[in-house]
N, C-alpha and C positions, 0 to 999 in steps of 0.2 A: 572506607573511612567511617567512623564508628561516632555518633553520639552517643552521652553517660542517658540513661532513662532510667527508671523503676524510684527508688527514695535516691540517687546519687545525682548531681547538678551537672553536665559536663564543663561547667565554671570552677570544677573546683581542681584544686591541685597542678594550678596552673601559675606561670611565671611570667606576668606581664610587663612588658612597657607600657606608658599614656598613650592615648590614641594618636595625639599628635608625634610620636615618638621621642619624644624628646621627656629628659628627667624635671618634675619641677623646681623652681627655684625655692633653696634653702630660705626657711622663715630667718628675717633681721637676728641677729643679737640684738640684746637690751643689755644697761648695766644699772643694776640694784642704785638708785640714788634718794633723797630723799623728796626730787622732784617728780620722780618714777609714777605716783599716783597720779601726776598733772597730764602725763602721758599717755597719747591716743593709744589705744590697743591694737596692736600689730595684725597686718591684715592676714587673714587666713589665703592664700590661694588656695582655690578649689583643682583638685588632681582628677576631675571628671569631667570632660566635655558632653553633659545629653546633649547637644544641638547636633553636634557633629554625630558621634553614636548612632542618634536616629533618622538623620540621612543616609547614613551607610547602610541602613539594616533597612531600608528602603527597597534596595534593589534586589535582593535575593528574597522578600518575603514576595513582593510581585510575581518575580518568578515561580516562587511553589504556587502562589494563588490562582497564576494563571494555568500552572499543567492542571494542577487539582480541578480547576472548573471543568477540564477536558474530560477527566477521568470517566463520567457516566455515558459519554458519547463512545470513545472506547468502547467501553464493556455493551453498548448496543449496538455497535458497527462486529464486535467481536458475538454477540450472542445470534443478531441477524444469521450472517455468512456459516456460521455453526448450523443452524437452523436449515439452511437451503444448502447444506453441504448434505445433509444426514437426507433429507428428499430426494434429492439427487439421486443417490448411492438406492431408496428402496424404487425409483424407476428405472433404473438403470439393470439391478438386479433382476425386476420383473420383466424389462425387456429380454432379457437372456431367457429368463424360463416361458416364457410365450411363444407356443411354437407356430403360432397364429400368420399368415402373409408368408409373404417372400423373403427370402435370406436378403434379399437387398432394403430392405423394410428394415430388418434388426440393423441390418447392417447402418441407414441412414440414422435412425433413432441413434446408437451407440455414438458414431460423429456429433450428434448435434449435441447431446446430454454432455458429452465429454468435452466438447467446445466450452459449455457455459460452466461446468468444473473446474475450467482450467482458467475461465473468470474468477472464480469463487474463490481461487487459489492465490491469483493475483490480488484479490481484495486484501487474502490477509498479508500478503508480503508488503503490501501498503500499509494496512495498520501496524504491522511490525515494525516497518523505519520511522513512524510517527510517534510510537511508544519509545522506541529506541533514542529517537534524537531529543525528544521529551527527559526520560532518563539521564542525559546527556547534561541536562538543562537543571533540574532537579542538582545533581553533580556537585555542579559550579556553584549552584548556591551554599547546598551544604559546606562547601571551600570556603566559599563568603564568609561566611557566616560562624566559621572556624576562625578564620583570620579576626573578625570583630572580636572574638573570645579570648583573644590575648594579650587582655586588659584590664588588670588586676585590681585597679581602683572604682572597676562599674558599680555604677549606687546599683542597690540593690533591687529598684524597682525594673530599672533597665535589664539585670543582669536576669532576671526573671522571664522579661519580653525575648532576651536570647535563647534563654533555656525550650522555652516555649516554641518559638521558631525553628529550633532546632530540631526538636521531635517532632513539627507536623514535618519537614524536610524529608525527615527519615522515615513516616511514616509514609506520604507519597511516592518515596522512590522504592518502597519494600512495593507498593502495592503495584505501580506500571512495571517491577521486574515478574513480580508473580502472572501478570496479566499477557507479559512479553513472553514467558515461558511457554502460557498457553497456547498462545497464536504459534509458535514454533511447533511445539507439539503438534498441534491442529494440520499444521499444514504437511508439514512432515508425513501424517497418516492418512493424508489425504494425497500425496503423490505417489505414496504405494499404490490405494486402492485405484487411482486411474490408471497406474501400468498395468495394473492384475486387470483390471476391463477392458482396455486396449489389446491387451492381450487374449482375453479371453472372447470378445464379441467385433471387435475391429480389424485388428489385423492378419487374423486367423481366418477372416472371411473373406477380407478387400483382394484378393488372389485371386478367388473366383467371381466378385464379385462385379470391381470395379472395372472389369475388361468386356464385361458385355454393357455396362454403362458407358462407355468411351467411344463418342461416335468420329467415323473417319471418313472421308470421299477423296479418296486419292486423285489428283487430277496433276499436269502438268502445268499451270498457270504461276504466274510469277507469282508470291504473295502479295500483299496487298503492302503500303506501307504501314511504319509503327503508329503505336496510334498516340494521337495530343499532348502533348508533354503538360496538357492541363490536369489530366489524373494524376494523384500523387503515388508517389513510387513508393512498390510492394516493402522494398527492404527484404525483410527478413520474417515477414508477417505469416507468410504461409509456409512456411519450411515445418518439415513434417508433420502436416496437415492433409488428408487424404478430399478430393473434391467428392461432389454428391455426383457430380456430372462432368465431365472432359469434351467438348467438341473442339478437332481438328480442323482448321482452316485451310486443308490444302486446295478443296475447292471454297469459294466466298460463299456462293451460292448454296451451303449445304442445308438441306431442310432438316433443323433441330428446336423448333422453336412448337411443336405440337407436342413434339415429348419431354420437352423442359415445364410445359404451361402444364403436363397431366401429370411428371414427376412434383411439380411442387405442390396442387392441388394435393395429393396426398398427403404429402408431408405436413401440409395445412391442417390436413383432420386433427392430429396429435399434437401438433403445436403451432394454433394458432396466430402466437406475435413473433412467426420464425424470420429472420431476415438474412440476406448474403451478402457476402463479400464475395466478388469477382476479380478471378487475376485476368490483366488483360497481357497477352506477349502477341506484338506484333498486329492485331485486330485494327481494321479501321474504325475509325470516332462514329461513323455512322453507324456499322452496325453495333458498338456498344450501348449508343443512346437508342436503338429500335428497342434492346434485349430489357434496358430498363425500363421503357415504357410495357413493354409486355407486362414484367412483371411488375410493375406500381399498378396495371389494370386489374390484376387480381389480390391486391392491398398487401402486396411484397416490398419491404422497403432494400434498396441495394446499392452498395457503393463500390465501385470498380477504382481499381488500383492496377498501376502500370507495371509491368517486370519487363527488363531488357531483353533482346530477341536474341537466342543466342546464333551461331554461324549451322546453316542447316536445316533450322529450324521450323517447322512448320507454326504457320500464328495458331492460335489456341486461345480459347476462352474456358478458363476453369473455374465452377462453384462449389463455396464455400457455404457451410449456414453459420448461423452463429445466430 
């Protein structure tokens, strides 16, 4: 839907009814008498309601006023995520060409970078249904606002305040669709470049990787029960998500807690404020609360989430970074 802009008014060439819809009443007849000059002069009714007019044009100028105050937060929520998306991509890249440490080193770096790109990703598909419903919003006014217009006796001062209205409308909704475009774009080439690194530094490696990280002590002991239905359930949080670390619970007793405390120290070197998410399946509450104390001891912050045990299954404690 199209506002007139440039020297054309989008008031014109239009065929309106009154606002109240309704036609006005025909002026009296008079007849010519020679008393005629004693004669009050016939009231004019006026065919323009401003009072009502400008309560109507109330509602949809709010609405532009208020995306438009949005719009610079926008474009810094949109310049941010731009910004720590393009960082990302030259550490990521230099991870791959550093042939420096252990293939399980590139291999933890590539999870964690990629973890918080896949935040960055999410940021923008937020600002995109925020621009979008904004848009939405925008819309409905320009409708508004279209409907007020089809009303052929607006004084002119009013018909002016429409005119005007109607091109910041259209000016706002040009700007959050160009801005919408971008965040699409943005993200769009930013889900390539995470399968091409996935690809190229994750899961090309995690085959040989992740299976000498994967500790097991095979024992005959029953499992333990599941653990507290106070941690909140995984869902779907970690599905194709690779851990930094797997230990097997078929013995309780298994000692992993000396190479979990020197795996994460490392990982600390390079990223300092690195945190995890723990799946727990089946693990007793006890030893989830030892694992999180361990690691708050060395200023790891960690939240464990529950997944269902499936039939067979040995309990297991899997880390995440994020």
């Amino acid at each position: 839907m199209a506002w007139g802009v440039g020297s054309c008014s989008f008031l014109n060439d239009a065929v309106w009814p009154t606002i109240s819809g309704s036609q006005p009443p025909e002026r009296p007849q008079t007849t010519q008498t020679a008393a005629a000059a004693d004669d009050p002069a016939p009231q004019i009714v006026p065919l323009f309601n401003a009072k009502g007019f400008n309560e109507a044009l109330k509602g949809p100028i709010g609405i532009v006023r208020s995306v438009a105050a949005k719009e610079p937060d926008y474009q810094t929520r949109f310049n941010t995520t731009q910004q720590q998306l393009a960082d990302q991509a030259q550490r990521l890249q230099q991870a791959e060409a550093n042939q420096a440490g252990t293939g399980f080193d590139r291999w933890a770096t590539a999870q964690i970078e990629l973890t918080r790109l896949n935040d960055e990703r999410v940021n923008l598909a937020i600002l995109a249904d925020d621009i979008a419903a904004d848009s939405a919003a925008i819309a409905t006014a320009v409708a508004q606002l279209t409907a007020l217009g089809q009303v052929d006796d607006i004084a002119g001062e009013e018909a002016e305040r429409l005119t005007n209205a109607g091109r910041e409308a259209n000016k706002v909704l040009v700007r959050l669709g160009t801005l919408h475009q971008k965040v699409q774009t943005e993200q769009d080439r930013w889900v390539a470049f995470a399968d091409a690194q996935t690809s190229r530094i994750g899961v090309r490696q995690a085959g040989a990787i992740l299976e000498p990280g994967e500790m097991t002590a095979p024992s005959t002991s029953a499992p333990k029960p599941d653990v507290s239905a106070s941690l909140p359930a995984s869902g779907d949080r970690f599905k194709g998500r690779k851990p930094l670390m797997s230990v097997n619970f078929s013995d309780p007793d298994i000692a992993y807690k000396d190479r979990l405390r020197a795996l994460m120290r490392q990982v600390q070197v390079q990223y300092p404020d690195v945190a995890l998410e723990i799946e727990v399946t089946g693990v007793d509450k006890e030893e989830v609360d030892s694992v999180a104390a361990l690691l708050a001891d060395i200023g790891i912050d960690a939240t464990a989430y529950r997944t269902m045990l499936a039939p067979d299954a040995a309990p297991t404690l899997r880390f995440f970074p994020r």
